[in-house]
N, C-alpha and C positions, 0 to 999 in steps of 0.2 A: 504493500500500500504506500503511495507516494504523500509526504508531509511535506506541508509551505510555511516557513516564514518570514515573519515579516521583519526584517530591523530597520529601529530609526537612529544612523548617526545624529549625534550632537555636540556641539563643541561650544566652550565658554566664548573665546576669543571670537572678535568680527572687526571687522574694521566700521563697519557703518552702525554696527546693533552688536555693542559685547553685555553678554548675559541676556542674550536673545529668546535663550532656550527656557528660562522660569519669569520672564516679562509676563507681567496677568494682563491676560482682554477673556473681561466678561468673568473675572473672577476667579479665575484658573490661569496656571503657566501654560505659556503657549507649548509647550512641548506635551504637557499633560493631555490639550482636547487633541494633540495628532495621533496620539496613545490610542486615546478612548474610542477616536475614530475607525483605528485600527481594527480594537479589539470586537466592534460592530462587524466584520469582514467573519461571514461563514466559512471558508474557506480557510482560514490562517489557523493553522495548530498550538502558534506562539506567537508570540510578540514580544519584542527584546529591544529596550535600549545601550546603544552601544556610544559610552563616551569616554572620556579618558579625565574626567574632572569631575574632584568629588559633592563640590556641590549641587551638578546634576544629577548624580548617582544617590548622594542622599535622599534630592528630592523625592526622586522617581520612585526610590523605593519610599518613601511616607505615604505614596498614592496608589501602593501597590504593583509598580512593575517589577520587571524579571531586567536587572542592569545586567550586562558586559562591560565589564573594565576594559580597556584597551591600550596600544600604544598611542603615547602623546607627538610620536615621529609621524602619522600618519599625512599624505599630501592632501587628502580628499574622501568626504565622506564614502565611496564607495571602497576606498581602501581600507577603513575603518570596516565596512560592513562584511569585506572579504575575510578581512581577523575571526571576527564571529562565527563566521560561515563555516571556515576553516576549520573549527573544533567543533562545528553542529553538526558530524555526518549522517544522523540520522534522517536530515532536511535532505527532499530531489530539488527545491524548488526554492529560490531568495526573491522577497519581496523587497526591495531599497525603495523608505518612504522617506522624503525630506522631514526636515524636524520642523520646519518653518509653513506647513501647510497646514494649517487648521482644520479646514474645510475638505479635506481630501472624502473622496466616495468611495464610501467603504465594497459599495457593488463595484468599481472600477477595480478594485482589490481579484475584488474577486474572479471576474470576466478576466483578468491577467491567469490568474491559476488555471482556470478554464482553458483557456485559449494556449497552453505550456504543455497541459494536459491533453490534448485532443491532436496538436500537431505536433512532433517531435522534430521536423525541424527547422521552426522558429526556437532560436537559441537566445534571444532576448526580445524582451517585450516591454514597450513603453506608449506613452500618450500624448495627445495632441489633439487643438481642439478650435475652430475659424476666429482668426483677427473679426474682433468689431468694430474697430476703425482703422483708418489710416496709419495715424499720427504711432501709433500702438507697433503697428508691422512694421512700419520702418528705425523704430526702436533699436539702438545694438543691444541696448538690456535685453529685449527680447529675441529668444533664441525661436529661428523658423526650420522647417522641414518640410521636405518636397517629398515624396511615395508616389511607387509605382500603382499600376491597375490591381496588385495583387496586397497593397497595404506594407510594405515593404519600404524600407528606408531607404531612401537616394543618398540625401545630404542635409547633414546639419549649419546653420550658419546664422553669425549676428548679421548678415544682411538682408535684406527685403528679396528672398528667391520664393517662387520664379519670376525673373527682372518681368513687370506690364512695361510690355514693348509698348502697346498702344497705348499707355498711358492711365489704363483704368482700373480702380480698385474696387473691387467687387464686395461691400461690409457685406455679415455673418446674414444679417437677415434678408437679402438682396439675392445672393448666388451659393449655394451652399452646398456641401456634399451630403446633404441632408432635404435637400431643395431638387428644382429640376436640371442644375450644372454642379457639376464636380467643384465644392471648393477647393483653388489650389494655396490660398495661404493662410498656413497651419501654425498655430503656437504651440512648441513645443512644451508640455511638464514634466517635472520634472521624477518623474517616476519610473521606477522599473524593474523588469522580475527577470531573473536569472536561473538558467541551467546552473546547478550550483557547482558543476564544473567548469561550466562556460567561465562564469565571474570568477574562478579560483585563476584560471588560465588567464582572461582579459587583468588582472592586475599582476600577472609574471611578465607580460610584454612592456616596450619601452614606450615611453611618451612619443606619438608619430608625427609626420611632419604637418598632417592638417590640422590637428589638435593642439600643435605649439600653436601653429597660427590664428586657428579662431579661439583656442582658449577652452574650446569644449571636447571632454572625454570621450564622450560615446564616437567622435569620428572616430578614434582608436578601433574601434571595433568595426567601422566599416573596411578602415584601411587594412586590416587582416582580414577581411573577409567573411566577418560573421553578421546572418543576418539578422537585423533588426526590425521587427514588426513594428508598425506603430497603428494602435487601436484606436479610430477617432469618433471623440463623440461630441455631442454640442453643445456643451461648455465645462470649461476647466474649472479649476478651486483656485482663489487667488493663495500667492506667498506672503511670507513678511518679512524685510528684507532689511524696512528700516524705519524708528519708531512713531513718525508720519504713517507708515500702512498700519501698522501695529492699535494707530488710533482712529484711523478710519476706518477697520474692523471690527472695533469697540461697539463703535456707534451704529455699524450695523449688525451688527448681534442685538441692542440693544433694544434694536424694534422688528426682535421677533425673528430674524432671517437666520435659515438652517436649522431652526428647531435648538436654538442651546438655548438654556435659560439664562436667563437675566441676571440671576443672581448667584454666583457661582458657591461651593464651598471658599470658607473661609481659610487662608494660609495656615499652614503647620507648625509649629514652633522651629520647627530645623527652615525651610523655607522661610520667615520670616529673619530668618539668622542669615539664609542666603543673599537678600535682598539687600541686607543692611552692612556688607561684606563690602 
């Protein structure tokens, strides 16, 4: 019988948002409602934070999670999640969920384990979901993806691909692959589920040359060759990146959106020691 799960790197340090990981919106550490999000995924046999710093590790555990210590040399949360993996050989199957999505769909969890399950060779599986505006897609923050007829990764890039030659941007609710035309510009999230030998392998290879260049891992894994599915649906979960999102998530929890309540538990005594650290 094949077993999934789930891990969330998390790290103290950030350049734009440090202690990112037990920042409260809506009453809870953000790291806590990506947990709990999780732990809503039928499909995941575990769920495991993986940090190398113990005031997350304390937290996590006052709320009941399952910590992984880790090394603090690590380049990148996937490398952190490969540590984990590495000593879970009981798992077929790695779910890599950011620490910083709150909102992740725990069915999208799951249609990942499905869709790992069903076809053996999609060897990573990840999400992506149509620009609603312009201004958004041509973002280098944000990261695009192009996919074949068969849902399969072309290419990842901070640029507006595929170039509108003609000039014209087609929003989410206008042209969609949902709609009667193929939408072709895709926000990539940052999620993804792994052969848990694929990801053992894909963090033995060396950093490749399109990856130095845009910055982003997953080309690594185009440029050897492995495929990458991308499951698209219509619409993604926002991130928090930096403490401006962190409070315009606030305020919209706050009337009601995604079902979290309003009033969250109150901090822990260890967490309240973190805060004040």
């Amino acid at each position: 019988m094949t077993k999934a799960v789930g891990i969330i790197p998390a790290r103290w340090s950030s350049t734009r948002f440090p202690g990112k990981p037990l920042h409260f919106i809506a009453g809870k550490p953000l790291l806590q409602h990506v947990w709990e999000r999780c732990r809503q995924a039928a499909k995941l046999d575990s769920v495991i934070i993986a940090t190398d710093d113990m005031r997350i590790a304390h937290a996590a555990f006052d709320w009941g999670a399952e910590v992984a210590l880790t090394s603090p040399r690590h380049a990148s949360g996937t490398d952190r999640v490969a540590e984990v993996a590495r000593k879970a050989k009981k798992f077929t199957y790695v779910i890599n969920v950011q620490g910083d999505e709150p909102l992740i769909d725990p069915s999208l969890i799951d249609k990942f384990i499905q869709k790992l399950d069903s076809n053996r060779k999609i060897e990573i599986i990840t999400a992506a979901h149509p620009f609603a505006d312009a201004a958004e897609a041509a973002s280098p923050h944000q990261v695009k993806v192009v996919i074949d007829l068969n849902g399969r990764a072309l290419y990842f890039s901070r640029a507006l691909i595929p170039f509108p030659r003609s000039g014209g941007f087609q929003p989410a609710e206008k042209s969609g692959r949902f709609g009667r035309r193929p939408f072709l510009f895709l926000r990539h999230q940052g999620i993804y589920g792994f052969r848990r030998d694929t990801l053992l392998r894909f963090v033995r290879w060396k950093p490749s040359p399109l990856e130095r260049t845009e910055s982003l891992e997953q080309l690594r894994a185009l440029e050897n060759g492995v495929t990458v599915h991308v499951l698209v649906t219509r619409h993604g979960s926002p991130g928090v990146d930096t403490p401006k999102e962190a409070d315009a998530l606030e305020r919209k929890l706050q009337v009601g959106t995604h079902g979290f309540s309003r009033h969250g538990r109150r901090a822990s005594s260890a967490l309240k020691r973190t805060r004040s650290t």
